[in-house]
VEXVO-748083 format. One record per residue: residue number from 1; x, y negated, z negated of N, C-alpha, C, O in turn. Coordinates in steps of 0.02 Angstrom, whole numbers, plus 50000, padded with zeros to 5 digits. Each point is the difference from the previous one (the first is absolute). Example, Ala and Ser with C-alpha at 12.3 -4.5 7.8 and 13.67 -1.06 7.14 Angstrom:
// residues 2
R num  n_c1  n_c2  n_c3 ca_c1 ca_c2 ca_c3  c_c1  c_c2  c_c3  o_c1  o_c2  o_c3
R   1 50660 50284 49610 49955 49941 50000 50045 49940 50000 50052 50001 49967
R   2 49930 49946 50069 50042 49941 49997 49961 49945 49963 50025 49945 49992
// end
This chain:
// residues 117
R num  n_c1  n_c2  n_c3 ca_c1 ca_c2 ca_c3  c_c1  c_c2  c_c3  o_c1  o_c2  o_c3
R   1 50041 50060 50000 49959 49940 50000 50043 49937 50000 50053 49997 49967
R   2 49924 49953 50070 50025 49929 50003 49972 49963 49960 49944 50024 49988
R   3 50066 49917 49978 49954 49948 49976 50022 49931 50020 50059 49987 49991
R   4 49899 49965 50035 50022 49939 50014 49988 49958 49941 49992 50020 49942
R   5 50008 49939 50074 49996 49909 49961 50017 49960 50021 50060 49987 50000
R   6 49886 49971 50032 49999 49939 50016 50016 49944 49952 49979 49998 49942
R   7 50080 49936 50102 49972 49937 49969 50039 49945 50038 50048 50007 50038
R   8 49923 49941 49944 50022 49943 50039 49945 49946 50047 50013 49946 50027
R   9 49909 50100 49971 49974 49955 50053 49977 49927 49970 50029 49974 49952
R  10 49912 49993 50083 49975 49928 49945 49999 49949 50060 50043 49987 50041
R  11 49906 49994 49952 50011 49925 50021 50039 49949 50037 50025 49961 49960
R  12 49993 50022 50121 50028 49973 50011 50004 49934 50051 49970 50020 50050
R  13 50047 49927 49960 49985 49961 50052 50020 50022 50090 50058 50019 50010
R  14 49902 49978 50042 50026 49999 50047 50066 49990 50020 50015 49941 50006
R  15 50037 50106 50008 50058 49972 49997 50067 50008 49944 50058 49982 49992
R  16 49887 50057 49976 50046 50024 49933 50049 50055 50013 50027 50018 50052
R  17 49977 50007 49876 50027 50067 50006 49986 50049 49934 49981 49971 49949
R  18 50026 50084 50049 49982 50050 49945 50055 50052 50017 50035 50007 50050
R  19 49959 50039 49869 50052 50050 50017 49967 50069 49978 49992 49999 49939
R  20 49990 50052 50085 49965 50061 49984 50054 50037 49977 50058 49988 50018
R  21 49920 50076 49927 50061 50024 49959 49959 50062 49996 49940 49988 49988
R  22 50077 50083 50018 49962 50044 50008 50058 50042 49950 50056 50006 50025
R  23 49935 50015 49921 50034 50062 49958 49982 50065 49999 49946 50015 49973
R  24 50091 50031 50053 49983 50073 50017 50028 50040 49933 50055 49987 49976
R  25 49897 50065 49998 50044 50046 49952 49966 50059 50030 49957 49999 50043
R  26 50082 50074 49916 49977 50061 50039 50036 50019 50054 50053 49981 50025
R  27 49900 50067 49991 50054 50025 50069 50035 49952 50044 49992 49999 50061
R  28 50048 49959 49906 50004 49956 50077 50062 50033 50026 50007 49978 50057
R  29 50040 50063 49929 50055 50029 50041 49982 50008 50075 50037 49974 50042
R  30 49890 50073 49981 49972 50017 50034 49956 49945 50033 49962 50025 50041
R  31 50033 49910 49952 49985 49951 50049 50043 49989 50047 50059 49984 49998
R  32 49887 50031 50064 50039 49983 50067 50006 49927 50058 50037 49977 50043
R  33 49890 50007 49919 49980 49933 50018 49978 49941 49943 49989 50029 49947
R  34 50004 49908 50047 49974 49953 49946 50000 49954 50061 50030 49986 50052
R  35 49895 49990 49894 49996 49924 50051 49938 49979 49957 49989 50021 49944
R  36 49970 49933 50094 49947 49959 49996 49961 49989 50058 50024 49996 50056
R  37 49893 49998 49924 49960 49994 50035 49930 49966 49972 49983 49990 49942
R  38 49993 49999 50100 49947 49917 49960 49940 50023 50038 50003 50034 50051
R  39 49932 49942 49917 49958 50010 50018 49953 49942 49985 49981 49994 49941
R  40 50000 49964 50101 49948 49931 49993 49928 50032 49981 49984 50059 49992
R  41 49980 49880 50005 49932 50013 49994 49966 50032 50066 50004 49959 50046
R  42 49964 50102 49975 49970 50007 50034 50012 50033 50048 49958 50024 50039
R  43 50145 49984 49967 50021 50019 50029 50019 50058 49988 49971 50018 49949
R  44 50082 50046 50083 50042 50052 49993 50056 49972 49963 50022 49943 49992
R  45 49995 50120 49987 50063 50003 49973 50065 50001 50048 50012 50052 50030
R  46 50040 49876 49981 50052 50021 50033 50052 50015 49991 50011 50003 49939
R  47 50037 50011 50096 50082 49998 49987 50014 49913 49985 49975 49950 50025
R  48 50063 50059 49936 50044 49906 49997 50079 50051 50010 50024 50004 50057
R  49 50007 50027 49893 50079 50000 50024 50007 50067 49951 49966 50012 49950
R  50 50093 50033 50082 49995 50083 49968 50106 49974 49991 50030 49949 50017
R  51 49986 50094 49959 50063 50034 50023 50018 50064 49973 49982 50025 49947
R  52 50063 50004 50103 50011 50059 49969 50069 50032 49956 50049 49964 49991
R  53 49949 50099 49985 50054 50039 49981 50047 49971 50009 50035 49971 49959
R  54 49974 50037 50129 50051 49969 50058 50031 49953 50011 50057 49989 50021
R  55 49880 49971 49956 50039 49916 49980 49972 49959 50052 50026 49945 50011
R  56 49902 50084 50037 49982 49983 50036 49937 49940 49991 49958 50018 49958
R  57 50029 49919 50069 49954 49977 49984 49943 49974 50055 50016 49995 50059
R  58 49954 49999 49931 49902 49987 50035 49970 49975 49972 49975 50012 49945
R  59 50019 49910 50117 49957 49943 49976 49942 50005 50047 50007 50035 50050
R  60 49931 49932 49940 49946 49986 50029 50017 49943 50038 50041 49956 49987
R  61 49931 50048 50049 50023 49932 50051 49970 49929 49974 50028 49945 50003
R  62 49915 50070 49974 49995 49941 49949 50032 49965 49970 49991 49940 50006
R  63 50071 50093 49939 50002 49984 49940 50122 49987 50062 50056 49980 49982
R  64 49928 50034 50050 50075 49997 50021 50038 49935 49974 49979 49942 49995
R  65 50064 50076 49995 50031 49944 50014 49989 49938 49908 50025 49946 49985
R  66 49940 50086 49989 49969 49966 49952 49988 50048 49922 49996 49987 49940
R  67 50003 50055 50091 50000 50072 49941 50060 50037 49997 50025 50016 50054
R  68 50004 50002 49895 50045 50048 49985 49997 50043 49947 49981 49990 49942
R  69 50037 50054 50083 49995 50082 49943 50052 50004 49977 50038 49988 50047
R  70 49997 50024 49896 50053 50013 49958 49998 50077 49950 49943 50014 49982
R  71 50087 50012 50006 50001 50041 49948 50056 49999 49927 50053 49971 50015
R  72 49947 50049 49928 50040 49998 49951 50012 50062 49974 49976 50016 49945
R  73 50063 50024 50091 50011 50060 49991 50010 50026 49915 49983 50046 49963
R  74 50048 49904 50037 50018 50005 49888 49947 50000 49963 49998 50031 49947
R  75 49948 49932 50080 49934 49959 49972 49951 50064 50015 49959 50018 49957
R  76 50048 50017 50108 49949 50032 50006 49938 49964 50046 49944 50022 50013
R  77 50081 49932 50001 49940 49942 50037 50012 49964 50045 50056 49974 50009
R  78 49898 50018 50023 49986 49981 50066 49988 49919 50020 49964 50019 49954
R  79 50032 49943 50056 50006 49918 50030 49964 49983 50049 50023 50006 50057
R  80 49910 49967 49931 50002 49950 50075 50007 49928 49974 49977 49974 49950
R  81 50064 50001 50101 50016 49923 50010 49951 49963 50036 50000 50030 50054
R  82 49953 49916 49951 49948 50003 50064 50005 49910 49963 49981 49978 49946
R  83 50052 49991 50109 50014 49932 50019 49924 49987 50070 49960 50039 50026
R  84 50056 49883 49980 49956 49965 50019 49918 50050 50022 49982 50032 50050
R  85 49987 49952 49885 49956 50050 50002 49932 49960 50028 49998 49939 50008
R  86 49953 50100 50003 49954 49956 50047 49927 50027 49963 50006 50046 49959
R  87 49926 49927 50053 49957 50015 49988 49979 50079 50012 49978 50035 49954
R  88 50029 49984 50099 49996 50039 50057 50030 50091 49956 49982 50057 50015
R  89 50060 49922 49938 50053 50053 49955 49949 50007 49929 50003 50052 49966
R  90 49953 49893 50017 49953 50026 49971 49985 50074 49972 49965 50027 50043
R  91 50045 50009 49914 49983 50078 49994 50005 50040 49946 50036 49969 49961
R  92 49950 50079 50017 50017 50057 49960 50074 50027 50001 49998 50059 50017
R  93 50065 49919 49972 50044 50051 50026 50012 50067 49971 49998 50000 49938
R  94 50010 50045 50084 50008 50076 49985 50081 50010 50003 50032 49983 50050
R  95 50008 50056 49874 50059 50032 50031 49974 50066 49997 49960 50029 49964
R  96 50094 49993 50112 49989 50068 50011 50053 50046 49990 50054 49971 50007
R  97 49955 50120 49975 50041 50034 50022 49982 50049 50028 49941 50018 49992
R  98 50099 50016 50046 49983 50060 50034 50059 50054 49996 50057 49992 50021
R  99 49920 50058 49951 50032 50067 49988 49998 50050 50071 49970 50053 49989
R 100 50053 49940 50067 49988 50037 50060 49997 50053 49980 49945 50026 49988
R 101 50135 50015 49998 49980 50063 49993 49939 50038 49956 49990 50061 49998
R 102 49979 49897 49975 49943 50010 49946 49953 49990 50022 49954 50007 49960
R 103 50025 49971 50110 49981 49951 50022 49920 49951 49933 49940 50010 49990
R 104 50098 49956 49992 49947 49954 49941 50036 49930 49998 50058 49979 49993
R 105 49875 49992 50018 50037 49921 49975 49956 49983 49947 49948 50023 49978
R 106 50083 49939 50010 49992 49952 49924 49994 49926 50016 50039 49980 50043
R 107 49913 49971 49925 49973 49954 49987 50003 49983 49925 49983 50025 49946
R 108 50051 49913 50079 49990 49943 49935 49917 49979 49970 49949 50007 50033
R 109 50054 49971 49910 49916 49942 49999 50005 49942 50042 49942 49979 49996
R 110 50071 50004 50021 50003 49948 50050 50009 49937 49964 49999 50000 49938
R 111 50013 49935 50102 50030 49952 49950 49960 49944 50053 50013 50008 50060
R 112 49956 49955 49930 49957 49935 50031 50050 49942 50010 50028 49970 49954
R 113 49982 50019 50115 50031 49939 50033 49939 49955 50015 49949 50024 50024
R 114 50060 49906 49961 49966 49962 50029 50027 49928 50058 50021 49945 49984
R 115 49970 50078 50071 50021 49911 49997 49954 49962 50028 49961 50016 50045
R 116 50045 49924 49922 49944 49932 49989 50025 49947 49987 50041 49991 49955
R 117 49942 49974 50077 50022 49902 49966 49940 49987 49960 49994 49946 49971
// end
């Protein structure tokens, strides 16, 4: 079993920035993937940015250029960075992991981004 924990979302002006912090305990030897994914009002659940084992990373085309994924291997935890943020990023964010060979992923509680002037 994985367990997440979210924190970091809240409140921000058009243009801001926030920092998402996702803490994994448990099986995490066996995570092959971590990332984040957001889900607005009304909408699906999407990808925002994964990386892997590998050291590989995957952004949404959205969030390019403006989002970054980090990890803290010591910490156990995961990073998003998400500069000039827009209304539009509004959402639920979700951290995720995925155990392939197990095949199971794991979900955070989610953590509420807002942005608003």
């Amino acid at each position: 079993q994985v367990q997440l924990v979210e924190s970091g979302g809240g409140l921000v002006q058009p243009g801001g920035s926030l920092r998402l912090s996702c803490a994994a305990s448990g099986s995490i030897f066996s995570i092959n993937v971590m990332g984040w994914y957001r889900q607005a009002p009304g909408k699906q659940r999407e990808l925002v940015a994964t990386f892997t084992s590998g050291g590989s990373t995957n952004y949404a085309d959205s969030v390019k250029g403006r989002f970054t994924i980090s990890r803290d291997n010591a910490k156990n935890t995961a990073h998003l960075q998400m500069n000039s943020l827009k209304p539009e990023d509004t959402a639920v964010y979700y951290c995720n992991a995925v155990r392939i060979g197990y095949g199971r992923w794991y979900w955070g509680q989610g953590t509420q981004v807002t942005v608003s002037s």
